[in-house]
PyMOL Python script that loads the backbone (N, CA, C, O; Angstrom):
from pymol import cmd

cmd.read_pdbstr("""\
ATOM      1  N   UNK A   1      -9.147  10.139 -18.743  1.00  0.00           N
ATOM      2  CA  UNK A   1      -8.537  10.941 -17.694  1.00  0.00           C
ATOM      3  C   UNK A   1      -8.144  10.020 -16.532  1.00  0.00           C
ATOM      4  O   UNK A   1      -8.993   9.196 -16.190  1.00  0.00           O
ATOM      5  N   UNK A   2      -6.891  10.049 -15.833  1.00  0.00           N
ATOM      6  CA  UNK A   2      -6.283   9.430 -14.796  1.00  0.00           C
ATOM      7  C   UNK A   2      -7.622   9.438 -13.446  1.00  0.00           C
ATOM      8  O   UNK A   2      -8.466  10.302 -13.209  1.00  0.00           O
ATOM      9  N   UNK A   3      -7.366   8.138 -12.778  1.00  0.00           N
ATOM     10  CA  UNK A   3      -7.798   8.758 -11.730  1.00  0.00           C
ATOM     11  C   UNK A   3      -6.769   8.747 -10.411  1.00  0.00           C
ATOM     12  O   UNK A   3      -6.274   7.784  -9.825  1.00  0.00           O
ATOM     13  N   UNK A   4      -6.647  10.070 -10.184  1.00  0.00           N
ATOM     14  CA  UNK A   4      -5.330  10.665  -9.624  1.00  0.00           C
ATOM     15  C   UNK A   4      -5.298   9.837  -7.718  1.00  0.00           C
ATOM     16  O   UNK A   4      -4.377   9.544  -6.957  1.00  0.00           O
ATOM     17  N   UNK A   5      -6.624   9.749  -7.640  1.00  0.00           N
ATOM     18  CA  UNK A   5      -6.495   8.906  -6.533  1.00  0.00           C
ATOM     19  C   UNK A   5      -6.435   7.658  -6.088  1.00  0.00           C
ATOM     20  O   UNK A   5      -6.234   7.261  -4.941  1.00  0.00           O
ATOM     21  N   UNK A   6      -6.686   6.864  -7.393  1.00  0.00           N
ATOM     22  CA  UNK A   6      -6.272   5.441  -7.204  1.00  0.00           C
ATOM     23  C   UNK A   6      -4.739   5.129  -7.704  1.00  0.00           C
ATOM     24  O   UNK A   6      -4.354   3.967  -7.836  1.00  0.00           O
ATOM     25  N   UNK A   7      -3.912   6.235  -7.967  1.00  0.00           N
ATOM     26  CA  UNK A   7      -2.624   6.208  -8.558  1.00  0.00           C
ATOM     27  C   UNK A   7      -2.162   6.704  -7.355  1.00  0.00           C
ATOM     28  O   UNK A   7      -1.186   6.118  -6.887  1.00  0.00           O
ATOM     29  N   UNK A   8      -2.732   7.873  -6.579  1.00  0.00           N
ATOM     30  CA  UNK A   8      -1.571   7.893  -5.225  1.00  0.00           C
ATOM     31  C   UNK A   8      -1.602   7.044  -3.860  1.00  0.00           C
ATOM     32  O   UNK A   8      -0.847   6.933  -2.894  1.00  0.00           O
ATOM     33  N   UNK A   9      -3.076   6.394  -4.318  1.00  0.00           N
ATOM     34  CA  UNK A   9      -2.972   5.125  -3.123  1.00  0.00           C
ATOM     35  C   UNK A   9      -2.454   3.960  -3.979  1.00  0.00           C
ATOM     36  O   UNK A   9      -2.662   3.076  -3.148  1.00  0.00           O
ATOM     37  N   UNK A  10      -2.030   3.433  -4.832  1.00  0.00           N
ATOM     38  CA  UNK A  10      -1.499   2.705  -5.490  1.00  0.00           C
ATOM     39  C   UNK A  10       0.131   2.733  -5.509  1.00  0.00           C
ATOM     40  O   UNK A  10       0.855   1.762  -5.729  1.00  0.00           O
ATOM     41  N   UNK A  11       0.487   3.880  -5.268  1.00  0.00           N
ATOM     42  CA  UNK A  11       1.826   4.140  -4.869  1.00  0.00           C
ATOM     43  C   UNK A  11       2.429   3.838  -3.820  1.00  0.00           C
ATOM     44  O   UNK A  11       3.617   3.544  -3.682  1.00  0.00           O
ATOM     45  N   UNK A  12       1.496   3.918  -2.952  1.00  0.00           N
ATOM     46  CA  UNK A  12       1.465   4.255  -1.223  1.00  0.00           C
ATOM     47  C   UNK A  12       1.678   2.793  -1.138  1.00  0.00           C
ATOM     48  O   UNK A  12       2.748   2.346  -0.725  1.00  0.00           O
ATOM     49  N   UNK A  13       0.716   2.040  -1.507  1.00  0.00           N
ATOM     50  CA  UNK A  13       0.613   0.773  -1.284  1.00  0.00           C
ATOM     51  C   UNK A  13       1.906   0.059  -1.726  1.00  0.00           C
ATOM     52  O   UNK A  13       2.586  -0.624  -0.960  1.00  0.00           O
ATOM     53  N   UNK A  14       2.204   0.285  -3.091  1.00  0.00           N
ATOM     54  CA  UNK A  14       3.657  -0.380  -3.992  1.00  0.00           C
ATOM     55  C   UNK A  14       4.653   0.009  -2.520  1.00  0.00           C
ATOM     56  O   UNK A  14       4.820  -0.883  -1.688  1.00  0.00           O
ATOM     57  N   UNK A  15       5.223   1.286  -2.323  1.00  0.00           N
ATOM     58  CA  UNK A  15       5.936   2.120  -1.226  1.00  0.00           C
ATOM     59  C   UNK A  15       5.966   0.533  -0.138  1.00  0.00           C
ATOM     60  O   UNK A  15       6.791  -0.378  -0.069  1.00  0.00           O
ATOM     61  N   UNK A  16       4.449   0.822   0.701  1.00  0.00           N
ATOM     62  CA  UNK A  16       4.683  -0.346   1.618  1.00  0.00           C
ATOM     63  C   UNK A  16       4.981  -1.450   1.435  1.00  0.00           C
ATOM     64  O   UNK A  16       5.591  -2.019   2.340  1.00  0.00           O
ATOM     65  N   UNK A  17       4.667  -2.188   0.187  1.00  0.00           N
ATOM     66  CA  UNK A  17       5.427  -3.692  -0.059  1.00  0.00           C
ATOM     67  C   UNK A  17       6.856  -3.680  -0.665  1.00  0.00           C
ATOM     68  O   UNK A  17       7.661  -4.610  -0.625  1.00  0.00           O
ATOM     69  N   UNK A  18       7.017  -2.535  -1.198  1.00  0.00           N
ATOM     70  CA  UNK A  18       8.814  -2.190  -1.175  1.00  0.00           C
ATOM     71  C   UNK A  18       9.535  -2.615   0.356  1.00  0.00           C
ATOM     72  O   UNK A  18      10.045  -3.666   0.744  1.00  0.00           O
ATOM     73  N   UNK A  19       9.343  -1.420   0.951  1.00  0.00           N
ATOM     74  CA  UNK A  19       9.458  -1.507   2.202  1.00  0.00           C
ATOM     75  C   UNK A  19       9.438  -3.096   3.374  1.00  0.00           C
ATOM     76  O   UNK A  19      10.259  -3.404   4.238  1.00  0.00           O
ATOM     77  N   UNK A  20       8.489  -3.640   3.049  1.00  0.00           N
ATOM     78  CA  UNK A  20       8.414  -5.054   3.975  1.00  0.00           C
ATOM     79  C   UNK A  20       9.310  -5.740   3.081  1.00  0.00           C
ATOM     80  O   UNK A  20       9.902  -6.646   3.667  1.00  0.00           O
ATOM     81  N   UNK A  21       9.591  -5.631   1.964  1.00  0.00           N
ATOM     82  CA  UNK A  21      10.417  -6.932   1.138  1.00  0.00           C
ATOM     83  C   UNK A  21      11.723  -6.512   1.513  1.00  0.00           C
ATOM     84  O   UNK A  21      12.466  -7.288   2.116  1.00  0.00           O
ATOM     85  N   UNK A  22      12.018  -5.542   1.262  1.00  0.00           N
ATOM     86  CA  UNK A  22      13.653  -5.150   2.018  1.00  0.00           C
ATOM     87  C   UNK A  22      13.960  -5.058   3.090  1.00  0.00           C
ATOM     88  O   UNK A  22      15.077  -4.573   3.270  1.00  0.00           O
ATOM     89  N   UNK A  23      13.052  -5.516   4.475  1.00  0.00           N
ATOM     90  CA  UNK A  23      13.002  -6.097   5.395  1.00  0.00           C
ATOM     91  C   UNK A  23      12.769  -7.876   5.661  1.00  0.00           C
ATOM     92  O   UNK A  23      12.422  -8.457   6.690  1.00  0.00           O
ATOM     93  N   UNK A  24      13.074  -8.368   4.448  1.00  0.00           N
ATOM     94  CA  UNK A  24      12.664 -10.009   4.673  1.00  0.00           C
ATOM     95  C   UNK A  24      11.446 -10.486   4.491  1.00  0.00           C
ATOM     96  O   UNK A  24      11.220 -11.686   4.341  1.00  0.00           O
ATOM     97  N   UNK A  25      10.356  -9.364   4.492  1.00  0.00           N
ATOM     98  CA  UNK A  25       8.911 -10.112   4.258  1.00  0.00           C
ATOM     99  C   UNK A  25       8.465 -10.415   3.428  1.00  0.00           C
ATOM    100  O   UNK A  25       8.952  -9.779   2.493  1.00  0.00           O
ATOM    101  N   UNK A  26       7.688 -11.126   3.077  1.00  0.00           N
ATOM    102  CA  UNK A  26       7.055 -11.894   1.815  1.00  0.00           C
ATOM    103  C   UNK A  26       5.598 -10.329   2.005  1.00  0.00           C
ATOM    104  O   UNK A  26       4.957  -9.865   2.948  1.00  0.00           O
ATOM    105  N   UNK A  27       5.667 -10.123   0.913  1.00  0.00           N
ATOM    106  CA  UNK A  27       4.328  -9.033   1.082  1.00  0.00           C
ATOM    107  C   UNK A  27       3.680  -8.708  -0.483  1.00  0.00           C
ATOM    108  O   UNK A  27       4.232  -8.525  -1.568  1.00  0.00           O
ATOM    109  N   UNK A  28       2.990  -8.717  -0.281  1.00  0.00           N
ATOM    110  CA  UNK A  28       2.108  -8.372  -1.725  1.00  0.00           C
ATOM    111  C   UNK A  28       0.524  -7.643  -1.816  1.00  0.00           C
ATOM    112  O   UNK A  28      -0.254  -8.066  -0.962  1.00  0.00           O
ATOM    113  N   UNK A  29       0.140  -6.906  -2.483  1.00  0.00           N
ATOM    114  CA  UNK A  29      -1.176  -6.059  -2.860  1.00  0.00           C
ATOM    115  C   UNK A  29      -2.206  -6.582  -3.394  1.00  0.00           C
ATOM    116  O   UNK A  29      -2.240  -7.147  -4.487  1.00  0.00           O
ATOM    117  N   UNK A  30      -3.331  -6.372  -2.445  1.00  0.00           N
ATOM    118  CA  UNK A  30      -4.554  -7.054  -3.392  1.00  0.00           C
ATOM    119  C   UNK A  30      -5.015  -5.421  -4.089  1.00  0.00           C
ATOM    120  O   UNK A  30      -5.668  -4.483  -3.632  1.00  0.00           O
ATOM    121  N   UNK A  31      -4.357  -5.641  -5.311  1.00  0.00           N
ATOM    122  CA  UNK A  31      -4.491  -4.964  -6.504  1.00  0.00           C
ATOM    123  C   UNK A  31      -6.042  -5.251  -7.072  1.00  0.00           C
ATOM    124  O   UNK A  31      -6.601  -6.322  -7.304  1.00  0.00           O
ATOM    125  N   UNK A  32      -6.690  -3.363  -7.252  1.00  0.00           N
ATOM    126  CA  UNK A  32      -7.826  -3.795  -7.295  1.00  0.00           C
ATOM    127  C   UNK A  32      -9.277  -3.999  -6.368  1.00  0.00           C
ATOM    128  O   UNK A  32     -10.448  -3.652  -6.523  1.00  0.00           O
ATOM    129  N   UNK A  33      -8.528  -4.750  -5.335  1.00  0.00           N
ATOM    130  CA  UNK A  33      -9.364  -5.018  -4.748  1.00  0.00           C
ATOM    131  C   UNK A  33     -10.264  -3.966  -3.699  1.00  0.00           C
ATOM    132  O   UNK A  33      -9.750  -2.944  -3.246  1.00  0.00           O
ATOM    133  N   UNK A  34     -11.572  -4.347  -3.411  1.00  0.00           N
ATOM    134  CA  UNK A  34     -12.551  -3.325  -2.370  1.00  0.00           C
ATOM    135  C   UNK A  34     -12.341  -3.616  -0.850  1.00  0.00           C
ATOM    136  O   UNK A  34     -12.939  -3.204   0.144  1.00  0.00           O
ATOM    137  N   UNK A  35     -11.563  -4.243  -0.968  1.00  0.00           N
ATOM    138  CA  UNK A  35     -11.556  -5.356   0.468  1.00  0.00           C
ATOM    139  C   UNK A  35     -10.936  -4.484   1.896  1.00  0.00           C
ATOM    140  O   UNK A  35     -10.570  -3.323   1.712  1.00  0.00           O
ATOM    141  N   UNK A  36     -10.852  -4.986   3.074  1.00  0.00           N
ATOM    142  CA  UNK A  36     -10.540  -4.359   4.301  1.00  0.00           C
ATOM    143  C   UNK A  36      -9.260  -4.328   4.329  1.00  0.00           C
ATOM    144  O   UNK A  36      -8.693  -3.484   5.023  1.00  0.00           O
ATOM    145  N   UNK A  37      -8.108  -5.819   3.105  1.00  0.00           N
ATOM    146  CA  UNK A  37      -7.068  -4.993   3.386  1.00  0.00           C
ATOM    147  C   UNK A  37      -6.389  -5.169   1.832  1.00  0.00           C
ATOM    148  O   UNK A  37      -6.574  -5.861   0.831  1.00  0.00           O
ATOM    149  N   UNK A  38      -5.202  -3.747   2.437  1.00  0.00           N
ATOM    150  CA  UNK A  38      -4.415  -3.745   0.732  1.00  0.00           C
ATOM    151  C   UNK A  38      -3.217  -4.642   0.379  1.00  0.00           C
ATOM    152  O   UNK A  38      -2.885  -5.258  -0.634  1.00  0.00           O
ATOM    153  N   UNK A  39      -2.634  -4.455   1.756  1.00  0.00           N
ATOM    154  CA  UNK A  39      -1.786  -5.227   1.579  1.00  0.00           C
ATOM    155  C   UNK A  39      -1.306  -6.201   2.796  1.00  0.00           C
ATOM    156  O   UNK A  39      -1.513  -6.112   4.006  1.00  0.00           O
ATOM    157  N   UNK A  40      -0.707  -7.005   2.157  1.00  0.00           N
ATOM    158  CA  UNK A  40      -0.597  -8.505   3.178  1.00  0.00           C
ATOM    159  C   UNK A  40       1.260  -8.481   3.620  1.00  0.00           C
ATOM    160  O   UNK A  40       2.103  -8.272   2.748  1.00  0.00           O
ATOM    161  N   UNK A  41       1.551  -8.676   4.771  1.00  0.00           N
ATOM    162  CA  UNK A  41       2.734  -8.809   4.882  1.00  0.00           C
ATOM    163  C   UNK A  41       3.277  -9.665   5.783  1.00  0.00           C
ATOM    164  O   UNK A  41       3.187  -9.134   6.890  1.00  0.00           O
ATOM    165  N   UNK A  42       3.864 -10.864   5.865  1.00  0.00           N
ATOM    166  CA  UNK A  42       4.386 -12.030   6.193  1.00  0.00           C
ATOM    167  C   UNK A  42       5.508 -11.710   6.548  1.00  0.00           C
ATOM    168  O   UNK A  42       6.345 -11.346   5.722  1.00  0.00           O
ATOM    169  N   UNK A  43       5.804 -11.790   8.072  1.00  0.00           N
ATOM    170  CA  UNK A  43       7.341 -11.831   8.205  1.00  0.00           C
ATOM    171  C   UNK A  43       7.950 -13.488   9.095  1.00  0.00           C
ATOM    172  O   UNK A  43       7.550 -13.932  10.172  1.00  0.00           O
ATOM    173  N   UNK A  44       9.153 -14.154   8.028  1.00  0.00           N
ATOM    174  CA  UNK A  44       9.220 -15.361   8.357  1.00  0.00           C
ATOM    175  C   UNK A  44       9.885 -15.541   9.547  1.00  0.00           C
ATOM    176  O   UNK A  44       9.664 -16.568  10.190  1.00  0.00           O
ATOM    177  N   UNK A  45      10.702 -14.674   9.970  1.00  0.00           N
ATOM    178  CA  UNK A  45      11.457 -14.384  10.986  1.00  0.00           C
ATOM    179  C   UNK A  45      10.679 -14.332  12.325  1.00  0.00           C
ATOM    180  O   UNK A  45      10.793 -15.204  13.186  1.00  0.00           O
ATOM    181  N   UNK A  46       9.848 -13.203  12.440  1.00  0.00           N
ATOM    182  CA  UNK A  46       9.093 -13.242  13.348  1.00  0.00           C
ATOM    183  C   UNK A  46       7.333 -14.028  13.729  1.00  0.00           C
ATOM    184  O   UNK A  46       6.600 -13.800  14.692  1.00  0.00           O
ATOM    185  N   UNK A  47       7.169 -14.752  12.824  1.00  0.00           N
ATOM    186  CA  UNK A  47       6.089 -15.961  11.900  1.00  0.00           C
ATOM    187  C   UNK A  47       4.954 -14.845  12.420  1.00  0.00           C
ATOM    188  O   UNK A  47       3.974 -15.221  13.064  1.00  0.00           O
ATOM    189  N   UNK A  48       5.220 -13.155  12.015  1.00  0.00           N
ATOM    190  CA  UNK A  48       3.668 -12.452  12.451  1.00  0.00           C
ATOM    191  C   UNK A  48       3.167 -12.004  10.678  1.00  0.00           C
ATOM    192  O   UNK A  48       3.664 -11.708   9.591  1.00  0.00           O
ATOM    193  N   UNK A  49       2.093 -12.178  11.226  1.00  0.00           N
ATOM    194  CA  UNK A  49       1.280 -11.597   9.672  1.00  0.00           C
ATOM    195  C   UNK A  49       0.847  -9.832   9.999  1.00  0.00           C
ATOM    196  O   UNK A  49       0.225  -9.744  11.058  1.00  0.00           O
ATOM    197  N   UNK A  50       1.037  -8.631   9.380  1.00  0.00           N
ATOM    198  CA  UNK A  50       0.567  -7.442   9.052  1.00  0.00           C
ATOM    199  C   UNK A  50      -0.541  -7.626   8.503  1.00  0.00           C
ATOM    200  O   UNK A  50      -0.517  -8.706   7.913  1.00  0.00           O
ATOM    201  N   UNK A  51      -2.009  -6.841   8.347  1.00  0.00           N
ATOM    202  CA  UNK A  51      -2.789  -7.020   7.150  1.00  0.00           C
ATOM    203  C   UNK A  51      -2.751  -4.994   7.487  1.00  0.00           C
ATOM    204  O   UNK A  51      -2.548  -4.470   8.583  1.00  0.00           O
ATOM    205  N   UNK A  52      -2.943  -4.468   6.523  1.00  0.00           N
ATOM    206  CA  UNK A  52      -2.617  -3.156   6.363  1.00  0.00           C
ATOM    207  C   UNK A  52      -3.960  -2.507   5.212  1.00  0.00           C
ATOM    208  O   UNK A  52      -4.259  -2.796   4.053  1.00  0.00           O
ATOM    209  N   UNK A  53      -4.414  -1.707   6.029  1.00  0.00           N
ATOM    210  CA  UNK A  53      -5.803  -0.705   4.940  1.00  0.00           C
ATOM    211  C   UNK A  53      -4.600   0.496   4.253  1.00  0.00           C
ATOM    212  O   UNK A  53      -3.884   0.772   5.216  1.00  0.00           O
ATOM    213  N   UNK A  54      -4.288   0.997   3.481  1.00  0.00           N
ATOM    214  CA  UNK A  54      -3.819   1.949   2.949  1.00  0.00           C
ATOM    215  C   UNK A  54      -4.449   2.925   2.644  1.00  0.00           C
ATOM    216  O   UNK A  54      -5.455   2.649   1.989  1.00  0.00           O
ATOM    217  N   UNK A  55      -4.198   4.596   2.955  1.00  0.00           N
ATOM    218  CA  UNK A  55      -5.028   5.320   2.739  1.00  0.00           C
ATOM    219  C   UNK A  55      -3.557   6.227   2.614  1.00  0.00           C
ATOM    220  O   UNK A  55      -2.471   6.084   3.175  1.00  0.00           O
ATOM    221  N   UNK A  56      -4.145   7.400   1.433  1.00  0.00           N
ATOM    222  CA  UNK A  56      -2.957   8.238   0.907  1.00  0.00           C
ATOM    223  C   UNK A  56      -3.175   9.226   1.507  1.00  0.00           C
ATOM    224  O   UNK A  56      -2.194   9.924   1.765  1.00  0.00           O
ATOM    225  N   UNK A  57      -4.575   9.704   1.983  1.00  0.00           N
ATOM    226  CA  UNK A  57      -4.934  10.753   2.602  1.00  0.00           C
ATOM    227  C   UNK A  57      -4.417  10.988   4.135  1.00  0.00           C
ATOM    228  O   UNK A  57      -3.814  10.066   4.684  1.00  0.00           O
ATOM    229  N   UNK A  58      -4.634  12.138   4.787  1.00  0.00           N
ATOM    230  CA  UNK A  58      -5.065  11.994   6.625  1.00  0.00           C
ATOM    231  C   UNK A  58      -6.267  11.563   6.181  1.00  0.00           C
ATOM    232  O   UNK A  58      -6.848  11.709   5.106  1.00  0.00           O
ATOM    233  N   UNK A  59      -6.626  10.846   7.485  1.00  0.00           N
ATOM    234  CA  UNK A  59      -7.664  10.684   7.906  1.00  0.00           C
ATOM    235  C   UNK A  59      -8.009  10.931   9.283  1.00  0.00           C
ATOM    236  O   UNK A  59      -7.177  11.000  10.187  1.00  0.00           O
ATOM    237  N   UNK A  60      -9.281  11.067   9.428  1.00  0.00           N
ATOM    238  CA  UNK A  60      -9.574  11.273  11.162  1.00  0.00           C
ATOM    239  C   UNK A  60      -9.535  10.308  11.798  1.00  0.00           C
ATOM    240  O   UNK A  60     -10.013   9.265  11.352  1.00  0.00           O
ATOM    241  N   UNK A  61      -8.849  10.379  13.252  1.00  0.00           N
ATOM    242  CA  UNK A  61      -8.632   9.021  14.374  1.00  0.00           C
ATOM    243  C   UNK A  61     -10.420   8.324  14.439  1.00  0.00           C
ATOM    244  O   UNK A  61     -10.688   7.123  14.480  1.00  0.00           O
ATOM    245  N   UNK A  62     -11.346   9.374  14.431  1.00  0.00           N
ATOM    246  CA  UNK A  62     -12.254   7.863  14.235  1.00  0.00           C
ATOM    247  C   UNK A  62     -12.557   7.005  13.129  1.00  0.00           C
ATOM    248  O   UNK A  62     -13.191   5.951  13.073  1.00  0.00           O
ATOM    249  N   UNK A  63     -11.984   7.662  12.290  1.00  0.00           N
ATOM    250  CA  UNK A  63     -12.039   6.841  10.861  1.00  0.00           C
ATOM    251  C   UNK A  63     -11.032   5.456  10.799  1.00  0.00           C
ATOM    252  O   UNK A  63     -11.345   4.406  10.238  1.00  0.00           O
ATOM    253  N   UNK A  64      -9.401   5.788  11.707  1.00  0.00           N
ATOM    254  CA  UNK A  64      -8.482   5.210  11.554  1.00  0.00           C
ATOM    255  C   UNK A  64      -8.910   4.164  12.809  1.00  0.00           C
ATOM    256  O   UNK A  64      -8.255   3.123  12.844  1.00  0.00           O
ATOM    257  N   UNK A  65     -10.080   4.366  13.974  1.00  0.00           N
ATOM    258  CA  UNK A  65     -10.171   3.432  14.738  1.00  0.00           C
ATOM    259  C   UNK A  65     -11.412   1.966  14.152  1.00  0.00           C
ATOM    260  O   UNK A  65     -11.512   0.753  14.339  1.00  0.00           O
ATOM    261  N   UNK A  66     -12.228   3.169  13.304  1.00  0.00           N
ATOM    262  CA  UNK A  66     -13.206   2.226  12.901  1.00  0.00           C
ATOM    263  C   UNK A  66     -12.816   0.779  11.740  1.00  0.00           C
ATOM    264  O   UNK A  66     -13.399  -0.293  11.578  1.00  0.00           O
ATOM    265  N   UNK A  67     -11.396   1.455  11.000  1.00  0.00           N
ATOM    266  CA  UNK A  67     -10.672   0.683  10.276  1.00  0.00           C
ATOM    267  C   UNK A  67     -10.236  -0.296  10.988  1.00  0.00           C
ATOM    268  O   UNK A  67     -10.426  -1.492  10.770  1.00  0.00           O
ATOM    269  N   UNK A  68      -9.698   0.137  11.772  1.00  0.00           N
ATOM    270  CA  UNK A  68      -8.353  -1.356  12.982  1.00  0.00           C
ATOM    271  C   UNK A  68      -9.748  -1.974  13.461  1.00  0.00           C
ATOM    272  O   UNK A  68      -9.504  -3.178  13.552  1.00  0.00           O
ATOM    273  N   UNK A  69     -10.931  -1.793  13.773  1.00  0.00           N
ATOM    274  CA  UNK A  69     -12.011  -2.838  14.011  1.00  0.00           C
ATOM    275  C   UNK A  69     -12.098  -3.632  13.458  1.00  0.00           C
ATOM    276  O   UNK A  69     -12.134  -4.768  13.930  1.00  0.00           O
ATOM    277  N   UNK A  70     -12.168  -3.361  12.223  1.00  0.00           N
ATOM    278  CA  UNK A  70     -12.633  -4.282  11.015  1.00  0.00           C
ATOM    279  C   UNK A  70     -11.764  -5.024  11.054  1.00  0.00           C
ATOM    280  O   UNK A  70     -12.075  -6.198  11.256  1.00  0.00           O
ATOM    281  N   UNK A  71     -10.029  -4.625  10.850  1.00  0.00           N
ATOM    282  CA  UNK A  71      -9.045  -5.380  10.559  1.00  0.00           C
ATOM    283  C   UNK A  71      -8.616  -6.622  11.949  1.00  0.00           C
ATOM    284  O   UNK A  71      -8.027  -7.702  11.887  1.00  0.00           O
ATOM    285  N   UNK A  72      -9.241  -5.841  13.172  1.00  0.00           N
ATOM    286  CA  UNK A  72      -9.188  -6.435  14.113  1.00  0.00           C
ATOM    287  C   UNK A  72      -9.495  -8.271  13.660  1.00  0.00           C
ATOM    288  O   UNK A  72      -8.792  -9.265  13.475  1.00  0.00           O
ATOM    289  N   UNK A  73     -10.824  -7.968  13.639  1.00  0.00           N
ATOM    290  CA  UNK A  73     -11.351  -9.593  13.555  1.00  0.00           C
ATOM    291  C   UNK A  73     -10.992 -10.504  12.684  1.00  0.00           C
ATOM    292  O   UNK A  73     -11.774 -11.375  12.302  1.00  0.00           O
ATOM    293  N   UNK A  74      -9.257 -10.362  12.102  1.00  0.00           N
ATOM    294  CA  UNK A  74      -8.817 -11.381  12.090  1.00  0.00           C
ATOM    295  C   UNK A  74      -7.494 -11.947  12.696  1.00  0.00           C
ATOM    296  O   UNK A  74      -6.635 -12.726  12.282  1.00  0.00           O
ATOM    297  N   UNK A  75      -7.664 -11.300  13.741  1.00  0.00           N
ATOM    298  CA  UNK A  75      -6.862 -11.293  14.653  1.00  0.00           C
ATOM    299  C   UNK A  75      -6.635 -12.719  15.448  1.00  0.00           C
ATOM    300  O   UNK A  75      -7.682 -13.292  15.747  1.00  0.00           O
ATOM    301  N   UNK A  76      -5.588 -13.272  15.774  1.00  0.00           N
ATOM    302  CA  UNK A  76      -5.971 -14.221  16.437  1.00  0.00           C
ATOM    303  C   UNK A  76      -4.816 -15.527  15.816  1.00  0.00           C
ATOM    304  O   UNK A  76      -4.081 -15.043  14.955  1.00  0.00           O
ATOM    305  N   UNK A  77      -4.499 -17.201  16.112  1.00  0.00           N
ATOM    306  CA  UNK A  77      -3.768 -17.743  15.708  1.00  0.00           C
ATOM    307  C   UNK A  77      -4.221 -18.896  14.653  1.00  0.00           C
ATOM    308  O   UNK A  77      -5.113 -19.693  14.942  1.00  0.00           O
ATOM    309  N   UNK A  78      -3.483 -18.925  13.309  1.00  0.00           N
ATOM    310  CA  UNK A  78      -3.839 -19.614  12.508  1.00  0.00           C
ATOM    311  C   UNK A  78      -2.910 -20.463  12.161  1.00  0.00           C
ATOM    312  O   UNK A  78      -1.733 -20.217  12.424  1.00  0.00           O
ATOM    313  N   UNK A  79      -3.367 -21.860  11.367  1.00  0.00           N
ATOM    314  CA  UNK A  79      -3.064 -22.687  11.224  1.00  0.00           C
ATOM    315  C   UNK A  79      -2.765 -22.981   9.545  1.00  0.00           C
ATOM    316  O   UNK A  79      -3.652 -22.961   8.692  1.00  0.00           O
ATOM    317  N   UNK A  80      -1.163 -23.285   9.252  1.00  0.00           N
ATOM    318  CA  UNK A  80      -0.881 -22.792   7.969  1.00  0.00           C
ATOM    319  C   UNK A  80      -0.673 -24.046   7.558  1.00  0.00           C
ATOM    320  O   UNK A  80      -0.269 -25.003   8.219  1.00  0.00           O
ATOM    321  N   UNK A  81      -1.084 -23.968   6.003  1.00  0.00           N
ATOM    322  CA  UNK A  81      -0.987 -25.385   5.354  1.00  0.00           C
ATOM    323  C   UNK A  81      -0.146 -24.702   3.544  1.00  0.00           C
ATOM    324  O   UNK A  81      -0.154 -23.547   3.119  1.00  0.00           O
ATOM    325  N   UNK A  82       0.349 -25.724   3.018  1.00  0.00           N
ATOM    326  CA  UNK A  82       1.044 -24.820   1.625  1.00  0.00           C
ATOM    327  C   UNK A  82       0.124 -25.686   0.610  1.00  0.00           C
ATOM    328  O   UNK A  82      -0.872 -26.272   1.035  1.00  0.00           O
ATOM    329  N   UNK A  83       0.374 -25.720  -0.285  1.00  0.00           N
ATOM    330  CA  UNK A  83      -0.286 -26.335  -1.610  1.00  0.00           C
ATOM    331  C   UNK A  83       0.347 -25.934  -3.140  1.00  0.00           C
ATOM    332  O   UNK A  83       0.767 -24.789  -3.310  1.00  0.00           O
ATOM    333  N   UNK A  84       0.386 -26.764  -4.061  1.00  0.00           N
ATOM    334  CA  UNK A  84       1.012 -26.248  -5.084  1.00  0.00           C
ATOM    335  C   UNK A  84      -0.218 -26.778  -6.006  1.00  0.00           C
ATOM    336  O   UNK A  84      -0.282 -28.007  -6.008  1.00  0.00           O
ATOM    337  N   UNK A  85      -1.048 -26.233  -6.663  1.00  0.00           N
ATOM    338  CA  UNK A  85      -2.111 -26.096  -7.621  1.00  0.00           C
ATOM    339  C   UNK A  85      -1.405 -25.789  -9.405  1.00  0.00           C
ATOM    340  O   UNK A  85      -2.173 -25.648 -10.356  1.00  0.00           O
TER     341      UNK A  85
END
""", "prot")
cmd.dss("prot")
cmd.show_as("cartoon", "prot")
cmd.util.cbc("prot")
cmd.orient("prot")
């Protein structure tokens, strides 16, 4: 049996990295993953990083503040290096 809710936040999520790529951003889904965020979005233009929790549901503003906490602390300026492995 499907599970109907990891298919409509899975959508949601696909939706938002549609969305940033047809705006120029490099963006992609940590598919799978339990983590604080779903999806990552890079815009080269403006050199800002998005990190984005996805949720298909409403949720309640203290739910949606306790989220941006978390996502908060990685806030801040980083130092980018490339690598080809």
């Amino acid at each position: 049996m499907p599970n109907y809710r990891y298919i409509k936040g899975r959508a949601k999520e696909q939706l938002i990295v549609r969305q940033a790529k047809a705006q120029g951003c490099l963006s992609f889904r940590s598919a799978g993953s339990k983590s604080q965020i779903d999806v990552f979005i890079l815009n080269p233009e403006t050199k800002e990083i998005t990190l984005v929790q996805s949720k298909s549901d409403k949720i309640p503003d203290a739910e949606i503040k306790r989220i941006l906490t978390k996502l908060l602390q990685y806030e801040g300026t980083y130092e980018v290096s490339a690598e080809v492995r």
